[in-house]
C-alpha positions, 0 to 999 in steps of 0.5 A: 500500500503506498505511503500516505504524503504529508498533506494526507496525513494532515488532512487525515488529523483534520478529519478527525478533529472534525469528527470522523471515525478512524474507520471513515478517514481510512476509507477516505484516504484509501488506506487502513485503520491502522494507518491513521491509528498509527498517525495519531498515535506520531502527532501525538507524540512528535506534534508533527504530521512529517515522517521520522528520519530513517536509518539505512541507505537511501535509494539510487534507483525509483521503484519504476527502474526496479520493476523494469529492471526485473522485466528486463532479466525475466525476459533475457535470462542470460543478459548480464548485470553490467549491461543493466547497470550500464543502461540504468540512469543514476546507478553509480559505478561499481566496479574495482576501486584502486586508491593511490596505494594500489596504482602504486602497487601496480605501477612497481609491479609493472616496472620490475616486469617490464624487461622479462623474456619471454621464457620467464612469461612462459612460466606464469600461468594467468587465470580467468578470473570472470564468472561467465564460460564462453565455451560452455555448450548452454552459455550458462555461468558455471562459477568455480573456485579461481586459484590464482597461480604464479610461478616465479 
């Protein structure tokens, strides 16, 4: 049921000074009893009509982006979660951070890699890391444990 908006609530204690039953406010509004008890009950004691604050994350996306997501991955189930994030307005970038200390890292790494031959390239054994198969039969994600190895 959606929320009642701060001039609802207001015009819900109106009503009810007024003298009509909580039962009749409701049937008014298009909400429950309860909701108005309820209502009353935060006047009364915040002497406000105003929501409370909320702890938590606040949303990034509309509850509209969220159920055409869902559409979107009902329809396609093998469309992946980045092309999502990638065509959804508002959704901020989750990708791998690297603070100044990793660029570091890697640009130390980089350098002390930079004059191998490539006999000692030949003994480094990359693994894939992605959670998807390219060359599974269904194209479905199979996702394993990765152990990275690197012989040096």
């Amino acid at each position: 049921m959606p929320r009642l908006s701060r001039d609802q609530r207001q015009c819900a204690l109106g009503m009810l000074q007024g003298g009509l039953s909580y039962r009749e406010v409701a049937r008014h509004l298009g909400c429950s009893h309860q909701t108005i008890s309820a209502q009353v009950d935060r006047d009364t004691l915040y002497n406000s009509a105003d929501d409370r604050p909320r702890s938590g994350r606040p949303r990034v996306t509309t509850a509209r982006q969220d159920r055409q997501m869902v559409l979107s991955h009902l329809r396609d189930r093998f469309r992946p979660a980045s092309r999502t994030a990638a065509e959804t307005p508002g959704r901020p970038y989750r990708g791998p951070v690297m603070t100044a200390a990793h660029r570091r890292i890697h640009q130390r790494w980089c350098q002390q890699h930079q004059r191998w031959i490539l006999a000692q390239w030949n003994e480094v054994a990359f693994s894939d890391e992605s959670r998807f198969c390219v060359d599974s039969p269904d194209g479905r994600d199979r996702p394993s444990i990765i152990f990275p190895s690197i012989k040096i």
